[in-house]
N, C-alpha and C positions, 0 to 999 in steps of 0.2 A: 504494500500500500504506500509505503514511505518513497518507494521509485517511481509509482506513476504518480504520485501526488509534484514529483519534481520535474515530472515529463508535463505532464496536461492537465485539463479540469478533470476529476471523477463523473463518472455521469452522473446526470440526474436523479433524484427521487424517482419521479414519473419515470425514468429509463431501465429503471431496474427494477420497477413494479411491474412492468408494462414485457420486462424481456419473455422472451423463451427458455427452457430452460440451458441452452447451449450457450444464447446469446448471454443469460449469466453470468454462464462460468467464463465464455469469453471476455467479459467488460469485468472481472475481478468481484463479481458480483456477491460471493464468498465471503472473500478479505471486507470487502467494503462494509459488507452487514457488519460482520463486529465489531468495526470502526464506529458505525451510526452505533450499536448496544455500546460501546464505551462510553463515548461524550453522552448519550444519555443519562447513564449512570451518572458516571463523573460530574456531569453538569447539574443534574436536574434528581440524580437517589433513585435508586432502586422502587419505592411507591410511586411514582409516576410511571416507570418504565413497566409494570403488573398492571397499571390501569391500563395503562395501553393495550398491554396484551388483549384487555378482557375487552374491552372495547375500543379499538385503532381507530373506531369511524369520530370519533371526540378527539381528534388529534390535537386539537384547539385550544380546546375545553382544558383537556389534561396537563398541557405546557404551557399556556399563557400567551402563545404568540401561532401567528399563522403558520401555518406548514410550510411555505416557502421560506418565512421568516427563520424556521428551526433547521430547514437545509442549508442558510447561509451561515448560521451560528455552526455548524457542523462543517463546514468549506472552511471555516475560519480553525476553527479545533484543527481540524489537519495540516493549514499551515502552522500553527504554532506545534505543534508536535512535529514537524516537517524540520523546525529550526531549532529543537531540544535534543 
């Protein structure tokens, strides 16, 4: 994760909800998940990241900001883990 994070942007949310399962494993689609369950934790505790589970359609609700909003908090995690 830490080599394509220095190559290019990660895909998208949407690109990796939306893949196949080839096109996954081709886009690191793997790594990337538990990069997103880190910063979640890290960011936000393990009680958010369970309500998610139990209901993902309240992505909102459960973190406080828009889902695009928490993929750019999550593009930002990586670069700073990119320079640690």
């Amino acid at each position: 994760v830490k080599l394509y994070s220095l190559k290019n942007a990660p895909p998208t949310w949407v690109q990796l909800d939306t893949a196949s399962v080839v096109e996954f494993g081709n886009m690191d689609g793997y790594a990337l998940s538990t990069m997103i369950i880190e910063f979640l934790v890290n960011t936000y505790g393990y009680d958010k990241l369970l309500k998610l589970i139990m209901a993902p359609e309240n992505i909102d609700a459960i973190y406080g900001v828009t889902r695009r909003d928490l993929e750019k908090q999550w593009i930002q995690y990586l670069k700073v883990m990119r320079i640690n």
